[in-house]
N, C-alpha and C positions, 0 to 999 in steps of 0.2 A: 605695601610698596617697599617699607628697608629691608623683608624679608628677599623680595624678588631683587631690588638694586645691589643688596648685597652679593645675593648669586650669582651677578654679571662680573659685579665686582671683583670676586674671588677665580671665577675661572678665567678672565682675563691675565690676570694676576701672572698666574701660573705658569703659562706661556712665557713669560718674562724672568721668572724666577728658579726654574725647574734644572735645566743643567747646571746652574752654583748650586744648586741645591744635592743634588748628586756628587759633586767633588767635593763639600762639603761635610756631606754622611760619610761616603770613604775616608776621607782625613780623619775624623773624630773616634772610626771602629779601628781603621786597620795603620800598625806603626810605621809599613814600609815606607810611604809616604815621604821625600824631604818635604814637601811642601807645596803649596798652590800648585806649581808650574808645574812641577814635576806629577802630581796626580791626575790635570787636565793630558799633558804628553801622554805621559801611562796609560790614560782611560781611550784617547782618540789613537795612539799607535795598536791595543788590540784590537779593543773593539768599534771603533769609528765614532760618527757624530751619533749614532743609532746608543752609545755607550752613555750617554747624557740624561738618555731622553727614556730610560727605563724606569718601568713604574709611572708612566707620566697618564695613561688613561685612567687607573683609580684615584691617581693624583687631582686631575681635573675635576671629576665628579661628587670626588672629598672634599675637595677646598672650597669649589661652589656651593655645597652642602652649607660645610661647616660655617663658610662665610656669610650665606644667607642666617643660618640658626645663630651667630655670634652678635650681626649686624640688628636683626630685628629682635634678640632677648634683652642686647644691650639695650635699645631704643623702649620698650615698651617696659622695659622695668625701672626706666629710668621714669618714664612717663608716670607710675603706679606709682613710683617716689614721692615725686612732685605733685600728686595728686593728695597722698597720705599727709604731705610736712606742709605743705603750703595751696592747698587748696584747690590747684586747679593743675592740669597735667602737662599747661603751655608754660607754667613759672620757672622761672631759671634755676637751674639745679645750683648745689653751692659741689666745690671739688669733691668733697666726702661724697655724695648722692654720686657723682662721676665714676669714681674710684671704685666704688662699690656695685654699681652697674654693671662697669667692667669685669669686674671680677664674676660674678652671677654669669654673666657672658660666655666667661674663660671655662668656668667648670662645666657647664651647658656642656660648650663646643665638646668634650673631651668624650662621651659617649659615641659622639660619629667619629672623630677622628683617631681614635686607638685603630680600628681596625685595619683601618687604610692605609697608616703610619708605619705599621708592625708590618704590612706588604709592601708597601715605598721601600724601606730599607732592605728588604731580605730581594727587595728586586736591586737594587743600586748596588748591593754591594755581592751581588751575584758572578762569579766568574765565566763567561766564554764569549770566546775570542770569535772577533771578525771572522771568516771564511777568507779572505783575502789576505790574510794574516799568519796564516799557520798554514804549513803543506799537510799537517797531519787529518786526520778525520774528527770534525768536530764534534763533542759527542754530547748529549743531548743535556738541557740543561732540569735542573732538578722545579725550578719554575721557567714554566712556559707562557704566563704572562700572569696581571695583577690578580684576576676571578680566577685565577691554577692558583697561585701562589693562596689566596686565601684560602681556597680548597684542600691544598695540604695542608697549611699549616690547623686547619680546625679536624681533620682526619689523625696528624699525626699527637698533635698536642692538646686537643678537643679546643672547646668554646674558647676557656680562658688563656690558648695563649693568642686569640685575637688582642686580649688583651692586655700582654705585657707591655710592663715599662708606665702603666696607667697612674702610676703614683707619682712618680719621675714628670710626666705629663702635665698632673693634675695641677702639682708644683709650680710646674712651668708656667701653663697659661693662663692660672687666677691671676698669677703675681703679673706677668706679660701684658694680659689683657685688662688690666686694671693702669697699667700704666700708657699703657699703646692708646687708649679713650682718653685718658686724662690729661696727657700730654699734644693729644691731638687739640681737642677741645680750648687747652689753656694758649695753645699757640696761634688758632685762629681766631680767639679774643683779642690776644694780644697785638697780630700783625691789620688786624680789621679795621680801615679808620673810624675816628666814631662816628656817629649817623648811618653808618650801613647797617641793616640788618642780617646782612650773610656774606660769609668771604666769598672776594672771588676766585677765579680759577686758582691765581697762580700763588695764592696763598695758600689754598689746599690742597696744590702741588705741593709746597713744600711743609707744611704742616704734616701732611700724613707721612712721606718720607722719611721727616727729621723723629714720627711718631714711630715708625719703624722703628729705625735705626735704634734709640730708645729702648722699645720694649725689648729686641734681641740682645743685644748689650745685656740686660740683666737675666734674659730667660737660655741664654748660653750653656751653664755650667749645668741646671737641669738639661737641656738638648743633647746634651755629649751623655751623661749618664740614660735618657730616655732611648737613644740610638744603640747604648751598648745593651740594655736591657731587653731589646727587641731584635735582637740579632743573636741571641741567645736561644739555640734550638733546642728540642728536648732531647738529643742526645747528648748534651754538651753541659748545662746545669753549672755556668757560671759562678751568675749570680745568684743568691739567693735572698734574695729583696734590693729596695732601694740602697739600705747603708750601706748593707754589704758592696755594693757595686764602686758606691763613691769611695769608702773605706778600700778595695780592693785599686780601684783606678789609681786612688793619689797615693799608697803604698807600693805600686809597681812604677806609676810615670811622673811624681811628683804634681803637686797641686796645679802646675800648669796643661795640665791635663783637661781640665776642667775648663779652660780657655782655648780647648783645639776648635776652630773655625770660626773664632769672633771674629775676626778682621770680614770675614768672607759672610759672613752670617750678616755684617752691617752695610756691606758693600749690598749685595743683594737686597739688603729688604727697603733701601733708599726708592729705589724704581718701582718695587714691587708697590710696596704701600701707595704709592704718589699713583699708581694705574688703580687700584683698590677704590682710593678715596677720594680721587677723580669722577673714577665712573658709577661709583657709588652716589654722588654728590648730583653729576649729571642726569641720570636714570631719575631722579625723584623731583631736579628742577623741570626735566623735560614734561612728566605727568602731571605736575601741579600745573604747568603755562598750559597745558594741550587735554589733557585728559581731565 
């Protein structure tokens, strides 16, 4: 059941998160950008509200993926913890067993999510313009949707560049998802009065939110490097690994570079987490009263 409540959880989610998610990869790859406003204007005067919401079907499919294999590796590895140090699989984990769950989680997730990640971006940050928009003839675009787009990219750059940016990633989400569980965890210990045995709602409303907000804040400056790494086509041969990218980014744009879309990065994942860990929370009170 964390596997399944996770899944609902995740592609929920997504729906909620997806076009900041999209002005946010554009800020992070491309300079023209002043900023927020001007990238949403930019993206809805070519290409309309349809400009948001690119990539958003391997998006949905990944993210329930991911979030099911994140949700239920966290849980059951946490359970094998607790099983190994203190005997039984229902004893309270201490923060390290949390931590470390999490992170087991993070690396998991990173198998399903390169492929789909490295199609998100190369879809977001793809150029053409609304039909409504331009008198000229629009002319066709080089991905015609997520399954095209990973279709080229594994024809023109084979297997491995599904998998760019994977190191960039892997970074990201051990450290992310080690803190995004631990944070979540210690906050509805802390907000739970005592004598209950489980938060309610609106504690994990805001426990997973503030869990978000949290894990992005530090998995940012890997994000921005992960976004440029996979946006790097094989005619184009940027970068050539991770340091090189970060060493190349903060020598052309200075180290706040590294910081393009935090604001927007934390803004978003306040809601997004808070649907996640909602309905996460829900889906498994619902089967325990009823199933």
């Amino acid at each position: 059941m964390d596997f399944i409540a996770g899944a609902i959880g995740g592609g929920l989610s997504t729906a909620v998160g997806y076009p900041l998610d999209t002005v946010k990869v554009r800020i992070q790859t491309e300079k023209h950008y002043k900023g927020f406003w001007h990238c949403v204007q930019e993206t809805y005067r070519t290409e309309k509200i349809w400009g948001f919401y690119k990539g958003v079907s391997a998006s949905v499919l990944a993210v329930s993926a991911v979030s099911s294999v994140s949700f239920g590796t966290y849980k059951n590895f946490l359970c094998t913890i607790c099983k190994l140090r203190y005997g039984a699989a229902d004893a309270k984990p201490s923060k390290l067993d949390v931590s470390l769950a999490g992170a087991v989680a993070g690396a998991v997730r990173v198998v399903l999510t390169n492929p789909s990640e490295v199609a998100k971006v190369r879809m977001q940050t793809q150029r053409n313009p609304h039909p409504s928009v331009t008198s000229q003839p629009v002319s066709k675009p080089k991905y015609q949707g997520s399954l095209h787009c990973l279709k080229v990219i594994t024809k023109e750059e084979g297997f491995g560049g599904l998998y760019k940016g994977c190191s960039a990633l892997l970074c990201r989400d051990c450290s992310a998802s080690a803190v995004y569980f631990l944070s979540y965890s210690a906050l509805c210990d802390w907000l739970t009065p005592a004598g209950k045995d489980k938060p309610g709602f609106l504690v994990v409303l805001l426990s997973g939110g503030f869990a978000g907000v949290l894990a992005w804040g530090l998995a940012t400056p890997m994000d921005v490097i992960k976004s440029r790494m996979q946006i790097d086509e094989s005619d184009q041969h940027k970068y050539k690994g991770l340091i090189h990218c970060v060493r190349e980014s903060v020598r052309k744009e200075g180290a706040k570079v590294l910081f393009k879309g935090l604001g927007l990065n934390c803004i978003r994942a306040f809601p997004v987490n808070m649907v996640v860990f909602v309905t996460y929370e829900a889906v498994l009170r619902f089967t325990d009263r009823y199933i």
